[in-house]
N, C-alpha and C positions, 0 to 999 in steps of 0.2 A: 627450298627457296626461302628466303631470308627479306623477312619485309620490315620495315617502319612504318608506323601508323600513329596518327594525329587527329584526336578529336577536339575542335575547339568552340563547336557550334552552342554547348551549354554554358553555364559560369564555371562548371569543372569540368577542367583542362585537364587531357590524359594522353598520354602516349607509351603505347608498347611494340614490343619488338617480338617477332615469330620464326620460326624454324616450319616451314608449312604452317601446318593446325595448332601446333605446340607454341605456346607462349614463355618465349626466353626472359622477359622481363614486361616489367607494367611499373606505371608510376601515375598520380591524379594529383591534382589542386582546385583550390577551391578558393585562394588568397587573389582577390581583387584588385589590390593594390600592384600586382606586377604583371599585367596583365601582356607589357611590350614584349620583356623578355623571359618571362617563367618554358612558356614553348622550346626556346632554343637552351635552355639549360635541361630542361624533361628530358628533351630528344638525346644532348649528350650524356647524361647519366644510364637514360635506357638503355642505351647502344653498350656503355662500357660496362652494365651489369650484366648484359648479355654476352662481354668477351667478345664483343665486335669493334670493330671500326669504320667510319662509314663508309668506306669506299668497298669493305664485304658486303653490304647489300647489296640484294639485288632490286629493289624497290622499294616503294612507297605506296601508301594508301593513305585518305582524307577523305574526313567526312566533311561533304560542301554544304551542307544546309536540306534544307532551310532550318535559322535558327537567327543565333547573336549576330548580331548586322558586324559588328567588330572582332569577336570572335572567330567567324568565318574568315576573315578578310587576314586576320594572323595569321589562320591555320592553313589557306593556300598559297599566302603567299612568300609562307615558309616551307613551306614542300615543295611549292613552285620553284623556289631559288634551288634548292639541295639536288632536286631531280635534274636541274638544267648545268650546275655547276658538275657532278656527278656523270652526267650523261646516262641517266637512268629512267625507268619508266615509271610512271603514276598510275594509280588507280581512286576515280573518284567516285564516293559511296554515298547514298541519300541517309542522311540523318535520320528519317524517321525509320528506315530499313534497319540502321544500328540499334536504333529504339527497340525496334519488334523483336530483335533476336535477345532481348533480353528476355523473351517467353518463346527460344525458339521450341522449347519441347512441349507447347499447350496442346489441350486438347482442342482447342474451338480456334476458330479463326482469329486473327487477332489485327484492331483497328486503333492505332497513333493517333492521338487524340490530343495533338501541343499546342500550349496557348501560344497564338500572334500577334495576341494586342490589338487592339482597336476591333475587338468585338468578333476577331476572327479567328482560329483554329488550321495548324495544319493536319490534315489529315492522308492518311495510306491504308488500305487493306491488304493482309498479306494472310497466307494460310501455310501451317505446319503439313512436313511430308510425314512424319512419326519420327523425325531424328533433329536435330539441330539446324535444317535446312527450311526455308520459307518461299514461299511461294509469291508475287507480287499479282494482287488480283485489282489494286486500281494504282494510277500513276497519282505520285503528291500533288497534294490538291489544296490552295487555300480559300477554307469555304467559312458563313455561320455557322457555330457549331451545333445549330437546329439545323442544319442541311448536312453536315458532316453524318450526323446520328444517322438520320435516315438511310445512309448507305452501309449504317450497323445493326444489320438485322440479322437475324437466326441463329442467335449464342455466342455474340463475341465479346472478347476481352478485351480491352480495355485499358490504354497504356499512354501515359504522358502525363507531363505536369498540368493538359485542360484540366483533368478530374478536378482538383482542386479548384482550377480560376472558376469552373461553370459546375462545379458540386448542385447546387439547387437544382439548376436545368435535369442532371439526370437523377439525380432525386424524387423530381416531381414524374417521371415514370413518362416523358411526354416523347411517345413515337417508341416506345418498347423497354425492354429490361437487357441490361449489360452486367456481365463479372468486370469488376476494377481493381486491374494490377495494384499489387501496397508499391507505396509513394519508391522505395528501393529497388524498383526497377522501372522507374523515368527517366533514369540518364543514362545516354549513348556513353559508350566507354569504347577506345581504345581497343580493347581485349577481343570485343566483340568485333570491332571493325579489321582488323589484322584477323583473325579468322574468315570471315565475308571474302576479307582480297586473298587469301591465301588460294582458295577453294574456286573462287572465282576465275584467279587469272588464267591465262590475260585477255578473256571476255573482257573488255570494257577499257582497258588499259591506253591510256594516251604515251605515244613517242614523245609527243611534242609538250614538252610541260607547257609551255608558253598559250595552250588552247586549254587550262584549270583554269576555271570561272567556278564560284562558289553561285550556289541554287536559293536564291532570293526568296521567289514567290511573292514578291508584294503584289499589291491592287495597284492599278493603273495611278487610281485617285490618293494614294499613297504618299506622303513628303517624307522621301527616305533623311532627309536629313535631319527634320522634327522626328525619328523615330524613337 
């Protein structure tokens, strides 16, 4: 099976192309300034380093969020359009899932820890089976990241760009001790997410591209538009 995959939820943007499990090509950026159109030039260099074209796919994969409020909003409704002109099927993947498999082979549990802004943290619990595969043991969640913590208990690892915004907080050792991923495995990649949907499918797979909704997670009291 022959996927495309699209992550856009960080500030680098990535998209790779897979054969199953096997990754035919991969490509990232990190250039801010093109942020409209870098996705649809990714997507076709990918596809023709991998000696595809797109109508050889057989699908797509995207990571919905939660993340970049604008990020997101490129990266579905650029797989949204390809899946619906194509006639093809999507598969939508949570971000912080793409996050975790970047420690898919840890030994301890492992808790997405990404900053929200405005004081908030997304967080997900996921636990290793002893190979590449993860386990989901709570649904994304946006909490304080003094309430995040607390549902990090009994030796987990520790992964996302919070460590940094909230460093003191777990510093100060308040509600237990965590191992913290190095900063080189906080961002969702592409690579990672076209494996997830490979193995995956088509648990989860929408016919209808037209029902890809990226995964917000704000607070009610939220002003998406100040964000």
């Amino acid at each position: 099976m022959k996927l495309l995959a699209a992550e856009t939820s960080s500030p680098v943007f990535s998209a790779a192309v897979c054969d199953g499990e096997r990754i035919l090509s991969s490509l990232k950026s990190d250039d801010p300034a093109r942020r409209s159109d870098l996705l649809a030039e990714m997507i076709q260099e990918a596809i023709r380093t991998a000696g595809l074209t797109l109508p050889e796919l057989d699908g797509f994969a995207v990571s919905i969020g939660p993340g970049s409020f604008t990020g997101l909003r490129v990266g579905v409704t650029t797989v949204k359009t390809l899946a619906w002109a194509l006639k093809k099927k999507v598969l939508p993947v949570s971000t912080l899932e793409v996050i975790a498999h970047n420690l898919g082979r840890s030994s301890t549990p492992i808790g997405v820890f990404l900053d929200a802004r405005k004081g908030k943290v997304y967080s997900a619990l996921f636990e290793p089976n002893g190979s590449d595969r993860l386990k989901r043991l709570s649904p994304d969640q946006l909490l304080p990241p003094e309430e995040a913590l607390k549902k990090f208990t009994g030796g987990v690892t520790l992964v996302g760009d919070g460590l940094r915004r909230y460093r003191d907080l777990l510093e100060s050792g308040s509600g237990g001790t965590w191992a913290l991923a190095p900063e080189s495995d906080w961002i969702p990649s592409a690579e990672n997410l076209c494996r997830i949907a490979a193995f995956g499918w088509p648990h989860g797979v929408l016919d209808d591209p037209h029902r890809l909704v990226p995964q917000y997670l704000y607070s009610k009291e939220s002003d998406i538009t100040g964000w």
